[in-house]
C-alpha positions as CSV (number, residue, x, y, z in Angstrom):
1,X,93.5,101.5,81.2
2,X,93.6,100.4,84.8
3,X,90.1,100.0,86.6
4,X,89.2,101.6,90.0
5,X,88.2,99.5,92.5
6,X,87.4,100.9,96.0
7,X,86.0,97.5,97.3
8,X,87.3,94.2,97.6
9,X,86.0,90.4,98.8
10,X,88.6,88.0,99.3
11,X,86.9,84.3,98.7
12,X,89.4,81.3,99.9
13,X,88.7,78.1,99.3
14,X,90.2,74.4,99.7
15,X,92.1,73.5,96.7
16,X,92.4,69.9,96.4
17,X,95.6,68.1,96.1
18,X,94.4,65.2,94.0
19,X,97.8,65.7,92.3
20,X,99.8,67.0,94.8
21,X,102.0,64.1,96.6
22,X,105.0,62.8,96.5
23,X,103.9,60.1,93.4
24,X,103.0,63.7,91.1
25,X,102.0,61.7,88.5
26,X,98.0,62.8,88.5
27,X,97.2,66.1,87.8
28,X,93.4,67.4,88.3
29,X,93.2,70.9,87.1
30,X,89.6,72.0,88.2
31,X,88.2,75.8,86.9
32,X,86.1,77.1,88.9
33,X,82.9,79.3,87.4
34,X,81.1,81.9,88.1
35,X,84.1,84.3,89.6
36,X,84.6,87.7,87.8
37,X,88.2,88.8,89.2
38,X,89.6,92.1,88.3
39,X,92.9,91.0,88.4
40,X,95.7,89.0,87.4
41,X,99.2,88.0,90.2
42,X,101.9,88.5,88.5
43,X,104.6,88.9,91.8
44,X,104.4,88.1,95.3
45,X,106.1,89.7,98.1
46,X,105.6,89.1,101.9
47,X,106.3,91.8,104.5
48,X,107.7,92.2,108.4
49,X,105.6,94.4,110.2
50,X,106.1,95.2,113.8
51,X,109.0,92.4,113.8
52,X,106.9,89.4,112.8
53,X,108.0,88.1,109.0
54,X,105.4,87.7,106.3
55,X,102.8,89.3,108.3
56,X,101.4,91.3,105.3
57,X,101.5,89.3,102.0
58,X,101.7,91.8,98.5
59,X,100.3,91.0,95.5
60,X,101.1,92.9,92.2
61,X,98.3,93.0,89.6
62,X,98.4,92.8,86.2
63,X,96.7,96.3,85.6
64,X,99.2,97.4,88.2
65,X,97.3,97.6,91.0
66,X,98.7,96.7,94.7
67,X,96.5,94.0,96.5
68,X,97.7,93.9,100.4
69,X,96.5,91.3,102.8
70,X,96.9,89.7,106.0
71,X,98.4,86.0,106.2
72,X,97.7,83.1,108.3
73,X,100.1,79.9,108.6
74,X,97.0,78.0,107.1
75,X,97.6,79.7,103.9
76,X,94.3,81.8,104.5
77,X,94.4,85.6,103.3
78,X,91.9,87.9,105.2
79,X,91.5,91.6,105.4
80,X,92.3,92.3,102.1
81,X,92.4,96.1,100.6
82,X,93.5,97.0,96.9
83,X,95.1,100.2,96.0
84,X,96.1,102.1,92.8
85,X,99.9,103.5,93.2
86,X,100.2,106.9,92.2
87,X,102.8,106.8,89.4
88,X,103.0,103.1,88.9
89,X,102.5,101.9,85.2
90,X,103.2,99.1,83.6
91,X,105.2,97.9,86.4
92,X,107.1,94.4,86.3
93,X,109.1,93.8,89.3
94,X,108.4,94.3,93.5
95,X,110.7,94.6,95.3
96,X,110.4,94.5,99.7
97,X,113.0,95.3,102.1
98,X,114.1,93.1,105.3
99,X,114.2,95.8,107.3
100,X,112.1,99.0,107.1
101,X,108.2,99.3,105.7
102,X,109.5,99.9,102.0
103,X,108.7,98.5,98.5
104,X,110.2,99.6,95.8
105,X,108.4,99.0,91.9
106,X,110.5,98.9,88.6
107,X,108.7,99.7,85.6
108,X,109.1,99.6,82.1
109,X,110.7,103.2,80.2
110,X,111.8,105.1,83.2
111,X,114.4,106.4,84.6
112,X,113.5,105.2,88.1
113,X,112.6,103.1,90.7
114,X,108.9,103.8,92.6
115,X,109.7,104.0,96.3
116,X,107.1,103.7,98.5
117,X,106.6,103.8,102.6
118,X,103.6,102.2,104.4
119,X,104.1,98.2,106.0
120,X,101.1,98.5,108.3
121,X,98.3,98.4,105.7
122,X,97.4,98.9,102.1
123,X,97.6,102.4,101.6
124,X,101.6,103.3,100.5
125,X,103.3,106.9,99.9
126,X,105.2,106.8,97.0
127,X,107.8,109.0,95.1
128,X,110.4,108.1,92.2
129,X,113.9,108.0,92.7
130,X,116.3,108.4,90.1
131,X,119.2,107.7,91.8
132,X,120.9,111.2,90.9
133,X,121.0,109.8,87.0
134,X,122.7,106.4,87.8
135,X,119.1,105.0,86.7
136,X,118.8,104.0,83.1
137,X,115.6,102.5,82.3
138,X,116.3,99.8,85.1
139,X,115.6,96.1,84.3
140,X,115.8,94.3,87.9
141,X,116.9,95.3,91.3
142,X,118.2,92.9,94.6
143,X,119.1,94.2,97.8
144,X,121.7,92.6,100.1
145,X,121.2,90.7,102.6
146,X,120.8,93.8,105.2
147,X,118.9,96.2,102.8
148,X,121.9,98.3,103.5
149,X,122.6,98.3,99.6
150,X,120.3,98.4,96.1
151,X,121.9,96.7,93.1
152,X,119.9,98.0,90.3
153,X,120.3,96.4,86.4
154,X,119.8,98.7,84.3
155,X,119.0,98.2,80.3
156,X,122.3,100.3,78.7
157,X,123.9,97.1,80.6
158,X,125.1,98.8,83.2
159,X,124.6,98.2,87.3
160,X,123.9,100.8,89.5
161,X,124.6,100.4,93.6
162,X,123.4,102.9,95.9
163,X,123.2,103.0,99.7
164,X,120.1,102.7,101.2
165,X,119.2,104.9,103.8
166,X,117.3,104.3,107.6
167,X,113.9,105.2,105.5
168,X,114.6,102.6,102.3
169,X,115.4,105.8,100.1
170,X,118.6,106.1,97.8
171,X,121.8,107.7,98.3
172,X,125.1,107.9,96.5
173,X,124.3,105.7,93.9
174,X,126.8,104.6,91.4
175,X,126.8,103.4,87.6
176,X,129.2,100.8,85.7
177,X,129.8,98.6,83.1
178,X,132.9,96.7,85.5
179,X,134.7,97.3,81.9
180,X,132.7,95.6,80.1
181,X,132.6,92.4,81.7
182,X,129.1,92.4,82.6
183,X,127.4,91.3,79.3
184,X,124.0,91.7,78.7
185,X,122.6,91.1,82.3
186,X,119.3,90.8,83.1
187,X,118.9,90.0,86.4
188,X,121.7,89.9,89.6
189,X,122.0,86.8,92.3
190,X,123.8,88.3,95.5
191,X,125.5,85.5,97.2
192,X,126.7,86.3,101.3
193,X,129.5,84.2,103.2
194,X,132.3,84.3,104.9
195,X,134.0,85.6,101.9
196,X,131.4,88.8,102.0
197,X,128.7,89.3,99.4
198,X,129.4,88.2,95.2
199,X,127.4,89.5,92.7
200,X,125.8,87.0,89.8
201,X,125.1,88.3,86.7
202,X,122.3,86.0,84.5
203,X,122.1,87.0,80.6
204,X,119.1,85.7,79.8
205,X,117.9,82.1,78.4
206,X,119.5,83.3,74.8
207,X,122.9,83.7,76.3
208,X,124.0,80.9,78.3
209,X,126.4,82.3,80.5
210,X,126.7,83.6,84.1
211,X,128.8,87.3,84.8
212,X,130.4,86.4,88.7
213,X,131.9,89.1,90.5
214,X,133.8,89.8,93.5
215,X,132.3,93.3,95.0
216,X,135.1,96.2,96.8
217,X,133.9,97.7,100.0
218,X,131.7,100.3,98.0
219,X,129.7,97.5,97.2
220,X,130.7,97.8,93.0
221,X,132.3,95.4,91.1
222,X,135.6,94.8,91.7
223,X,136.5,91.6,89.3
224,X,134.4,90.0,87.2
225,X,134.1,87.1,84.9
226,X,132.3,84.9,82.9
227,X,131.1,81.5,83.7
228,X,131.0,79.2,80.5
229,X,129.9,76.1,82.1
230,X,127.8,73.9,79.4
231,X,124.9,72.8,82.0
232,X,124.1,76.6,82.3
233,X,121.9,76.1,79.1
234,X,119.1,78.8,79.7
235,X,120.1,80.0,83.0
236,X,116.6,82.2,84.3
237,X,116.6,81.3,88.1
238,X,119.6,81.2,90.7
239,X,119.2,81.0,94.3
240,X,122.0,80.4,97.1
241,X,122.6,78.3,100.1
242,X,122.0,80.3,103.6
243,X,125.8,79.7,104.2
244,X,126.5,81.0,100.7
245,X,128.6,78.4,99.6
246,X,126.3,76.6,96.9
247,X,124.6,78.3,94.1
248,X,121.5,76.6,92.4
249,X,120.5,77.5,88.9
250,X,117.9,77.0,87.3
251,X,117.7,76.6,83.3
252,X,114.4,77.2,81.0
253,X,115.3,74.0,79.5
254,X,114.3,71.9,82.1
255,X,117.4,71.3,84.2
256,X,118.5,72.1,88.0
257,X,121.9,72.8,88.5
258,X,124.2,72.9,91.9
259,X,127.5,74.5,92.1
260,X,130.5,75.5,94.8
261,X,130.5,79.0,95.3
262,X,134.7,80.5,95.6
263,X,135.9,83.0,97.6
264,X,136.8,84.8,93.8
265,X,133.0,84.0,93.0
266,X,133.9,81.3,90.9
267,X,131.2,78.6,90.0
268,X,132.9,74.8,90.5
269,X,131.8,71.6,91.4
270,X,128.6,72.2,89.2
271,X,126.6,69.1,88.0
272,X,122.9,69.1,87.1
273,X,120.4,67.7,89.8
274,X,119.0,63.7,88.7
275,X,115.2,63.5,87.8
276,X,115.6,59.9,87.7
277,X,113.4,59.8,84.7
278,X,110.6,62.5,86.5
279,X,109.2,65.4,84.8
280,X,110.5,67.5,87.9
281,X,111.2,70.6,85.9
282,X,109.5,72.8,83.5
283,X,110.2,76.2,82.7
284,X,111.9,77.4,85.9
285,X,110.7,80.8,86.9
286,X,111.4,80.9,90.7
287,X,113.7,79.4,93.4
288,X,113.1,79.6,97.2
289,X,115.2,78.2,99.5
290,X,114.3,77.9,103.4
291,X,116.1,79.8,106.4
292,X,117.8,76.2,107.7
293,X,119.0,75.5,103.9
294,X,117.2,72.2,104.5
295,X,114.4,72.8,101.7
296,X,114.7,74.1,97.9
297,X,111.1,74.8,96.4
298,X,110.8,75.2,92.5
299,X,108.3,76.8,90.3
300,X,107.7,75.5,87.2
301,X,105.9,77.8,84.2
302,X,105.4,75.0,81.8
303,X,103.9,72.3,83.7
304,X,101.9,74.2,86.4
305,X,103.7,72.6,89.2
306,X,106.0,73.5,92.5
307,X,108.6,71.1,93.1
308,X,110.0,70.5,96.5
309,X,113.3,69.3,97.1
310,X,115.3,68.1,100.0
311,X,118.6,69.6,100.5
312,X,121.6,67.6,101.6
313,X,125.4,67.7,102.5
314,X,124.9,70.9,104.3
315,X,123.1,72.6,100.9
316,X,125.6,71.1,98.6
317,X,123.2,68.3,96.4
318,X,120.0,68.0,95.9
319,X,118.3,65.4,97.6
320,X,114.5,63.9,97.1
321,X,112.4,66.0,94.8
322,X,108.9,65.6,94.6
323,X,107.1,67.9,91.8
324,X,103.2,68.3,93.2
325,X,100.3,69.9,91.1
326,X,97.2,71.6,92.9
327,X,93.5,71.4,91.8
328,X,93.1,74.7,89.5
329,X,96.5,76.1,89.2
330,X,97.9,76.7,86.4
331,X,100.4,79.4,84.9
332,X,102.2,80.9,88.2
333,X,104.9,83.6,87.7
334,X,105.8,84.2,91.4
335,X,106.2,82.2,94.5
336,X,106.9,83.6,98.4
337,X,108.1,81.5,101.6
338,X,107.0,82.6,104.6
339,X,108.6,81.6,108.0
340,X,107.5,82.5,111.5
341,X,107.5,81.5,114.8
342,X,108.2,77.4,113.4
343,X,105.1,77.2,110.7
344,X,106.1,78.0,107.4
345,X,103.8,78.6,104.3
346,X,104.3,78.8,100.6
347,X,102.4,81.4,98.6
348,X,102.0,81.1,94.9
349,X,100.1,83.4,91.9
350,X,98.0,81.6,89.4
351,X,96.8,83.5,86.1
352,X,94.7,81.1,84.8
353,X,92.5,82.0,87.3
354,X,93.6,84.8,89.1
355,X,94.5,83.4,92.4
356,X,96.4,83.3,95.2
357,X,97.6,79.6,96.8
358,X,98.4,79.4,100.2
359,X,99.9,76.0,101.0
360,X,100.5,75.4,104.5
361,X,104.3,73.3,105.3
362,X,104.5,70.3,107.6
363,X,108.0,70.4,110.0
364,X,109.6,68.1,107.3
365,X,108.8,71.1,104.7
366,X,106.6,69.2,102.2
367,X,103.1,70.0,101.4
368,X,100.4,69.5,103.4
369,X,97.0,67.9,102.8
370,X,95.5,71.3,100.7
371,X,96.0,74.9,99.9
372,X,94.1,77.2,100.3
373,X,93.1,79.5,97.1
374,X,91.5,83.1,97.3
375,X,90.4,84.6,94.6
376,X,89.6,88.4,94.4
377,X,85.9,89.8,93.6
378,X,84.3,93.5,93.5
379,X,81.8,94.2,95.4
């Protein structure tokens, strides 16, 4: 049952990066008492509003609830408001477009996605849309690079595309199983170049293979195949270049690989990224790669930690990676970059106890001297 709460008090405090540098051999988790939070992260998402990126950061509880606050490049949250969403339940996936004030909410057992309107502040209009039956129970959804198309997963193993109109609603949406080819796909990658936009299809950690497809001008598959390559182990993360000519993938094993994206969508050149004996990886959940392609940042499920990479050859290899840990976080499922006007930030969910991180990012892209953590209380 989901509990009511009209009233919120955000409480932010200085983490301490005892274990946080570029060594990351210490690690100092510290609980802290005495907080009763209602809630539990489990996605991040931040928001343009009035042109300026990441001005509104989302939070997705665990009992379903939308937590929406303000951001600052310190890594502070203020003005804070938390909102039930009529007809959200048991939602697992947000969802925000690049362009207009709409989120969009997958949940589990329906026929739909929740679409809802509202950038400026907490309170969101919301309505399903079923995508004139093209929507089967739908797993994951990615939207191009412009917002200008939805590429929805859903669970018969099927994709559905749909235009997205001026107001982030649906239109013309289309199912397919491209034959067959698609496999069991759990998630889509959308990689944009010169070459257009590519569609990655990752089958879970169980099946270690990657669906790649070229995409016709309706935005649906036009030919797809599979990738057999033996480092994609447990493939669960994949991320892309700026450019879109490198893919990186990340495996639930433990491993970080690079690859050459084709002009067919192929995966070449692939090789997994050197620890050099580190513990740099641990149950990759999340991959976010900066607007200059200079910096890869890495969340990891099974050690607690975010590791920050350096990106080199033009996005091709990984450089220096340095895995930090924070003071209290532990179990993260989500991660957001934000970008603006030169400071950039890194947002990231802890369950263990229920937080929010905001770590603030020097020029060079590594970690600064704390983060800040805000935790949630009723009033």
């Amino acid at each position: 049952m989901k509990k009511a709460v009209t009233a919120l008090t955000a409480v932010a405090l200085a983490a301490s990066l005892v274990g946080c540098s570029d060594s990351s051999s210490d690690e100092s988790h510290v609980r802290r008492e005495g907080e009763s939070s209602f809630y539990r992260p489990k996605n991040l998402a931040l928001q343009t509003v009035d042109g300026v990126p990441g001005r509104l950061l989302r939070v997705l509880n665990e009992d379903d609830t939308l937590t929406t606050c303000s951001t600052s490049a310190t890594g502070e949250l203020s003005a804070c408001g938390i909102q039930e969403m009529a007809g959200a339940d048991v939602v697992y996936q947000m969802v925000v477009h690049p362009r207009t004030d709409t989120l969009y909410f997958l949940q589990y057992g329906t026929d739909s996605v929740l679409v809802c309107q509202g950038a400026n502040g907490p309170q969101l209009s919301c309505a399903p849309a079923t995508g004139g039956g093209a929507l089967k129970a739908p797993s994951f959804m990615a939207l191009d690079a412009n917002g200008a198309r939805a590429y929805i997963v859903n669970d018969d193993n099927t994709l559905a595309v749909c235009e997205v109109r001026a107001d982030g609603t649906f239109s013309g949406c289309s199912a397919t199983d491209a034959n067959g080819t698609l496999e069991t796909p759990v998630s889509v990658g959308l990689a944009s170049g010169d070459y257009g936009t590519h569609a990655y299809f990752l089958n879970g950690e169980t099946r270690p293979v990657i669906t790649a497809c070229t995409l016709a001008p309706s935005g649906l598959p036009s030919s797809c195949h599979a990738e057999n390559n033996a480092l994609f182990t447990a493939p669960t993360a994949m991320a892309f270049s700026p450019n879109g000519k490198y893919a990186y993938i990340g495996n639930l094993d433990d491993t970080l690989v690079t690859c050459s994206v084709g002009d067919d969508a192929s995966l070449s050149s692939c090789r997994a990224v050197d620890t050099n004996g580190q513990e740099l990886f641990g149950g990759i959940q999340t991959i976010a790669v900066d607007a200059a392609g200079a910096n890869a940042y890495v969340v990891n499920a099974r050690n607690s930690s975010i590791t920050h990479c350096k990106l080199a050859d033009g996005g091709a290899s990984f450089g220096a990676c340095s895995p930090y840990s924070i003071d209290g976080f532990e179990v993260t499922t989500d991660l957001a970059l934000g970008e603006n006007a030169g400071s950039r930030t890194l947002f990231v969910t802890s369950l263990s106890n229920s937080s929010v991180y905001g770590c603030a990012l020097d020029a060079q892209g590594r970690f600064g001297a704390s983060c800040i953590a805000t935790s949630f209380l009723e009033q």
